[in-house]
C-alpha positions in Angstrom: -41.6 131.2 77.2 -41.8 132.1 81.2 -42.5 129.5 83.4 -46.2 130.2 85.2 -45.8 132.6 88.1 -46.6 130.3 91.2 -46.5 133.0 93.4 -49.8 134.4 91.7 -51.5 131.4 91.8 -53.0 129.3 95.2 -54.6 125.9 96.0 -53.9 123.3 93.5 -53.1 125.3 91.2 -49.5 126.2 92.7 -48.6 122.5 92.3 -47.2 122.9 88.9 -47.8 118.8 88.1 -51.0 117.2 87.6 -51.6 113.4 87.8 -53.2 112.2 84.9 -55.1 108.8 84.4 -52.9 106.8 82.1 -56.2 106.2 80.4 -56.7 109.4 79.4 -53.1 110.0 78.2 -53.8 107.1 75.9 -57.1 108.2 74.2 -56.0 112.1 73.9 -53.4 111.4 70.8 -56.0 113.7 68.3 -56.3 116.4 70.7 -54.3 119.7 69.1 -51.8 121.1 71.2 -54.0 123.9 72.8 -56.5 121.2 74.2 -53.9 118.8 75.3 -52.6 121.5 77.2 -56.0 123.2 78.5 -56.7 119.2 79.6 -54.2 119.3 81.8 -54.9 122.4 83.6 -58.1 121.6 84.4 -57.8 118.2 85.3 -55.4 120.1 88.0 -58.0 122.7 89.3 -60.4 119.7 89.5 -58.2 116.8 90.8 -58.3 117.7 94.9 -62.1 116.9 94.8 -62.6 114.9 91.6 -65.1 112.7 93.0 -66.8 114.9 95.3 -67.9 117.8 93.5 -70.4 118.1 90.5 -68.7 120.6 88.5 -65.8 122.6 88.9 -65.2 126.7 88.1 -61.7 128.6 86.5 -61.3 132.0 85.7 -60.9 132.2 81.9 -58.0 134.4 82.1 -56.2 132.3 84.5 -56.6 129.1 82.0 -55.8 131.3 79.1 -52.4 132.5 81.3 -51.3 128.9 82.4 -51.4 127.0 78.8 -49.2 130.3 77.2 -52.4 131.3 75.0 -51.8 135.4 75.8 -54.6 135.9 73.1 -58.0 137.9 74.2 -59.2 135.6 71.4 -62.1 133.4 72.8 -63.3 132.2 70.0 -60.5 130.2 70.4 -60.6 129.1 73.8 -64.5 127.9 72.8 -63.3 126.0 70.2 -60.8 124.2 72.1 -63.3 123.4 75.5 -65.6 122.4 72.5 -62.7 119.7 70.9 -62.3 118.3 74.5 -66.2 117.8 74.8 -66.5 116.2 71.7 -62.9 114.1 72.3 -63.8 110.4 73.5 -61.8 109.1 76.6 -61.8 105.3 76.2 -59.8 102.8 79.2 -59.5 99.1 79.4 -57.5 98.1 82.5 -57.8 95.7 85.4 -60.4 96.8 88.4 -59.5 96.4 92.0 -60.7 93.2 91.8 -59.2 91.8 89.0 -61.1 91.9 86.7 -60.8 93.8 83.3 -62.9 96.8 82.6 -63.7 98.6 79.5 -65.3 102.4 79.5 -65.9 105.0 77.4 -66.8 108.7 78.1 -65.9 112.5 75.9 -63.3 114.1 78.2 -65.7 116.9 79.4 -69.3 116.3 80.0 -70.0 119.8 79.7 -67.9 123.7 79.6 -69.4 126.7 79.3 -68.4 130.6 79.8 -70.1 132.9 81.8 -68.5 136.5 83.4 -64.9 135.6 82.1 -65.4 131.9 84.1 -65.0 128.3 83.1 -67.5 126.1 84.1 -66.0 122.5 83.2 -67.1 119.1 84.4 -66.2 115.1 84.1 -68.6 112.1 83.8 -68.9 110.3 87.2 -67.4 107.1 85.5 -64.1 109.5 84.3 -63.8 110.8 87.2 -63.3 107.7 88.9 -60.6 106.6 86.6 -58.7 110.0 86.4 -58.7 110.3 90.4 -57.2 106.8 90.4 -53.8 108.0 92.4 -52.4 104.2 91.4 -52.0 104.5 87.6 -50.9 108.3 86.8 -48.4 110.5 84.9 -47.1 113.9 86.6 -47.3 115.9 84.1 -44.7 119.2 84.6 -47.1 122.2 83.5 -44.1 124.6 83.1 -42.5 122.2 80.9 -46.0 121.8 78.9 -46.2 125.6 78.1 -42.6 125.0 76.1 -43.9 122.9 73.7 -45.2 124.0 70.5 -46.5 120.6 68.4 -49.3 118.4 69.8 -47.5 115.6 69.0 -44.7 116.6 70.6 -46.4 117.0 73.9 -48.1 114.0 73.6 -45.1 112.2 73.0 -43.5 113.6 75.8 -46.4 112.4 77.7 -46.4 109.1 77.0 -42.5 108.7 77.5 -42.5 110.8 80.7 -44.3 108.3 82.8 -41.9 105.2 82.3 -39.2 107.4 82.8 -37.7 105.4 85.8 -37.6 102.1 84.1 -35.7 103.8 80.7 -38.0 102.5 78.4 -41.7 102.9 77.4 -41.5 98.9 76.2 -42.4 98.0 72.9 -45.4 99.5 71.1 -47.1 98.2 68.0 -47.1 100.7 64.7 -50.5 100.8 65.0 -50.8 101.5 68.5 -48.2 104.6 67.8 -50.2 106.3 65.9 -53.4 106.1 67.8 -51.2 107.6 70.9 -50.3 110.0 67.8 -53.8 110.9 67.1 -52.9 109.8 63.4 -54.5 106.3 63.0 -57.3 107.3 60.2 -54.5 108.4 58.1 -53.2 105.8 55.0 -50.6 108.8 54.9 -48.9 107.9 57.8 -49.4 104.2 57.5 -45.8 104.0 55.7 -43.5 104.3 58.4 -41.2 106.8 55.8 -43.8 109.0 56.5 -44.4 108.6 60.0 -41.0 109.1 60.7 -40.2 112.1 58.5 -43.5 114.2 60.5 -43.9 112.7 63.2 -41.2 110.8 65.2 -38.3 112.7 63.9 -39.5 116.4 64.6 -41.7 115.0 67.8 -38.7 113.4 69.4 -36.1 116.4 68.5 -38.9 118.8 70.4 -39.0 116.2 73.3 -35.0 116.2 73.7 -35.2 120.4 73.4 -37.8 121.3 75.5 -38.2 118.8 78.3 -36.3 117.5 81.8 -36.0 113.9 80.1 -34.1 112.6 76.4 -35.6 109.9 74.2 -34.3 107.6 71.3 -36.7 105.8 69.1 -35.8 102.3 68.7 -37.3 99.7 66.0 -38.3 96.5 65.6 -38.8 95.2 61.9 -40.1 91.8 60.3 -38.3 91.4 57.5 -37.7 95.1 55.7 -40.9 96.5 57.3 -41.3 98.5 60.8 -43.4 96.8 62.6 -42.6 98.1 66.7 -41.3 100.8 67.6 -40.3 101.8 71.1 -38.3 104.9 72.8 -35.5 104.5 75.7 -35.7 107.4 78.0 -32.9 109.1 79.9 -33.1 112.2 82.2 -31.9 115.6 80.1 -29.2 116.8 82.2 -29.1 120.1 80.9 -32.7 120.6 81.7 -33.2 118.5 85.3 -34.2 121.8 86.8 -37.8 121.2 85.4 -37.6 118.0 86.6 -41.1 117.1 88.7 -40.8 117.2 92.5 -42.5 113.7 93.2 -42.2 114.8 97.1 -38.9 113.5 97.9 -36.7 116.7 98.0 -39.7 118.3 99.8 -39.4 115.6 102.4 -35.5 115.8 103.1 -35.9 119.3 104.2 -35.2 120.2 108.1 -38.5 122.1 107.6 -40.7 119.2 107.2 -39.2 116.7 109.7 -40.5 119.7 112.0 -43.7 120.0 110.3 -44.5 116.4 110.8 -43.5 116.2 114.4 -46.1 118.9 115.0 -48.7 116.5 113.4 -49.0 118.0 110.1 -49.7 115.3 107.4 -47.5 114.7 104.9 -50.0 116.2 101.7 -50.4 119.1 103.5 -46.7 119.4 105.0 -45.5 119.5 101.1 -48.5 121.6 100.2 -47.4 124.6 102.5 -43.8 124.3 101.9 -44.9 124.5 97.8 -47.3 127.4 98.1 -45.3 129.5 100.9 -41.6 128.4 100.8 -39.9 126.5 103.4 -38.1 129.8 104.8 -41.2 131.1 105.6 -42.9 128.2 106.9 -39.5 128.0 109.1 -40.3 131.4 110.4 -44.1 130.5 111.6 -43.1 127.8 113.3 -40.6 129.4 115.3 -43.5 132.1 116.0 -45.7 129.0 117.0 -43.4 127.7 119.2 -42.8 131.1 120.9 -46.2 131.1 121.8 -47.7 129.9 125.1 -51.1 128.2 125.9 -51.4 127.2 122.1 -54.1 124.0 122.1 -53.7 122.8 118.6 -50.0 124.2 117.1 -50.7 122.4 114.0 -54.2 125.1 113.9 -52.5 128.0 115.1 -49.8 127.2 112.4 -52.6 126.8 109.6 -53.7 130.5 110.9 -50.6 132.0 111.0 -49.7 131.1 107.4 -52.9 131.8 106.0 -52.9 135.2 108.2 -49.3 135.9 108.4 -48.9 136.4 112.3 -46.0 138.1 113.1 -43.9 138.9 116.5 -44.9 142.8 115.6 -48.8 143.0 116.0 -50.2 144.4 112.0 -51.9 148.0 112.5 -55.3 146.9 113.6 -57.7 148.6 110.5 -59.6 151.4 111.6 -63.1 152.0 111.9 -64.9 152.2 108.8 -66.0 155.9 109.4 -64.5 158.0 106.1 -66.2 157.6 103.2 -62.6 156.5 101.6 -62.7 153.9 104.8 -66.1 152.1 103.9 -65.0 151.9 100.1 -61.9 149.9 101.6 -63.6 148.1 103.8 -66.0 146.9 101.0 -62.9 146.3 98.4 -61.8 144.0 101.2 -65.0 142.0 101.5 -65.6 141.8 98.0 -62.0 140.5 97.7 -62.6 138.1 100.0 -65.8 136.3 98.1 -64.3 135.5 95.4 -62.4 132.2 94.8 -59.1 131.8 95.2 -58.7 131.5 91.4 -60.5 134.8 90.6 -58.6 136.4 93.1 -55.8 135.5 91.6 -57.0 137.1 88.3 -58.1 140.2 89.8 -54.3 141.2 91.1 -52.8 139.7 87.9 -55.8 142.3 85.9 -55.0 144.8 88.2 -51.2 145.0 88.2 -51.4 144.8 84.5 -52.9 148.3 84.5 -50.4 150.0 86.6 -47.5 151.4 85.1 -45.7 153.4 87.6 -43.5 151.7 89.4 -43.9 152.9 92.6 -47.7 152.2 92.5 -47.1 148.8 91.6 -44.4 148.4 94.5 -47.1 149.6 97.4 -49.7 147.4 95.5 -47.5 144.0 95.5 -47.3 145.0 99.5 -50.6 146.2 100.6 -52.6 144.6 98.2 -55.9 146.1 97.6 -55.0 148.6 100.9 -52.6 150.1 99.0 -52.8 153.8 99.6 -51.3 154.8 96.3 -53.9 153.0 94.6 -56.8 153.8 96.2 -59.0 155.6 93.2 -57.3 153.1 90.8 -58.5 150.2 93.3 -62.2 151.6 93.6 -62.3 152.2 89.8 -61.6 148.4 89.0 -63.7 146.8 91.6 -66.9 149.3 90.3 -66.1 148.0 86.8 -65.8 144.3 87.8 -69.3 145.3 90.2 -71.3 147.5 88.5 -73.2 149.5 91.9 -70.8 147.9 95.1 -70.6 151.2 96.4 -73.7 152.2 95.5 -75.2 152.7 99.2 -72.0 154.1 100.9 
């Protein structure tokens, strides 16, 4: 499976990781794989304002694209954001001050789908717990999309997070197969079983399709099983996925110049993730070419987000053909929608184009492209019923 294609995606969603609560890796062990995975990815759109914002929004087709489900089947999808509404989220841990605190609350308080969007949100009281940044997993979303058994994944994500200490510690049986999601089952309470269907095929899936390798240890009292816990190793052959925790981001000449222009370090990393440290190199040698610049840190925010360069762009001409004023209005109905439906629209778009000189000028001018112009007219009048109604 291809990894997600950062280069079509922006904000939060080109991080690639999501921190999770540790709480709710614990309580998700019955989720199937599809919702594990749809979990994740919207706990990522979400996480930069968690706390602040009431409810959050996600273009269905972008969800669908960054769990792997290719299907136009949203039957499916429903079911699944249903699962996750109906899926308890249950945390005992200590509070900042000490003392321990028990909490319950379903995963999402609400999802619904409306003109090919998600509409998703989190109780107040999760919210709080999964924007904790002290007690979190990263969780690699390329390395998710690889996996095809839920309790594989959620395996992997409950190794994954002890990863630099080697060992997840010892775990009762019964605590197992709650992480499993298979604690109602007298099936699975002989450990035969549980190790035939669950560890064995979970922990060969772990070692093939992930940046670490684990081995299942035991612990018995007398002839039974009664612990079991799982040493943890990095998979050399697949380190590439490994997560970026910031550190290789941080050694880069790029960011030492970054921070000495005042940038902070979250948004330092953040730019160097969503543009690439060769560009980000090349604005701030155009920043630093400039004179009489006030705020450099500003006029570098600007010149990424508008990519100023040495030669001045062609300065758009005044809306006066008919073909102008269409283009004009394909830009500004670009420009309100999100940063997520944007995304969808090129990714919509381009899949449509076959030639491949159309979809060359596209992936440079965007919806300017001069090639594309009917096509480009056509698609926003279908996603707009009437914008260009009174040009």
């Amino acid at each position: 499976m291809e990894d997600i294609p950062k280069e079509k995606l922006t904000g939060s969603l080109r991080r690639g990781a999501v921190k999770k609560h540790v709480a709710a890796i614990h309580v998700s062990g019955k989720l199937t794989l599809l919702q594990r995975k749809l979990s994740n990815v919207l706990l990522l759109n979400a996480y930069d304002t968690l706390t602040q914002a009431a409810s959050f929004q996600m273009d269905a087709r972008t969800l669908c694209l960054m769990v792997g489900y290719n299907s136009n089947d949203f039957d499916t999808l429903k079911a699944s954001l249903r699962g996750l509404a109906e899926t308890v989220a249950e945390w005992d841990m200590l509070d900042e001050a000490g003392q321990q605190e028990w909490g319950v609350s379903s995963l999402l308080s609400y999802a619904k789908l409306k003109g090919g969007v998600c509409e998703y949100a989190y109780s107040p009281a999760l919210a709080e717990k999964l924007a904790d940044p002290k007690v979190f997993a990263l969780i690699n979303l390329n390395i998710q999309r690889r996996f095809t058994s839920g309790h594989a994944l959620a395996l992997y994500e409950n190794c994954y997070r002890f990863h630099r200490t080697g060992s997840t510690g010892w775990w009762s049986l019964e605590t197992f197969r709650r992480l499993m999601g298979v604690e109602e089952s007298a099936y699975y309470e002989v450990y035969k079983h549980l190790n035939a269907k669950i560890i064995k095929p979970a922990v060969a899936e772990v070692n093939r399709t992930s940046n670490i390798v684990i081995t299942p240890e035991v612990r018995k009292r007398g002839r039974a099983v009664t612990d079991i816990r799982f040493l943890i190793k990095q998979n050399p052959q697949l380190a590439i996925l490994d997560l970026d925790d910031g550190e290789g981001l941080r050694r880069a000449p790029v960011y030492d110049r970054l921070r000495a222009m005042g940038v902070s370090d979250r948004l330092a990393r953040q730019w160097m993730l969503e543009h690439g440290e060769t560009l980000v190199g090349e604005k701030l040698d155009y920043v630093a070419a400039q004179s009489g610049v006030k705020s450099p840190a500003r006029y570098l925010a600007a010149a990424l987000r508008d990519d100023y360069a040495e030669t001045p762009k062609e300065p758009v001409p005044p809306a006066t053909s008919a073909r102008a004023q269409r283009l004009g209005r394909v830009r500004d109905l670009a420009a309100s929608r999100t940063p997520t439906q944007r995304d969808a629209d090129k990714r919509l778009f381009l899949a449509r184009i076959e030639d491949l000189a159309a979809r060359a000028d596209f992936e440079r001018h965007g919806w300017m492209s001069a090639l594309n112009a009917q096509a480009v007219f056509a698609f926003w009048e279908e996603i707009m019923p009437g914008a260009f109604e009174e040009l």
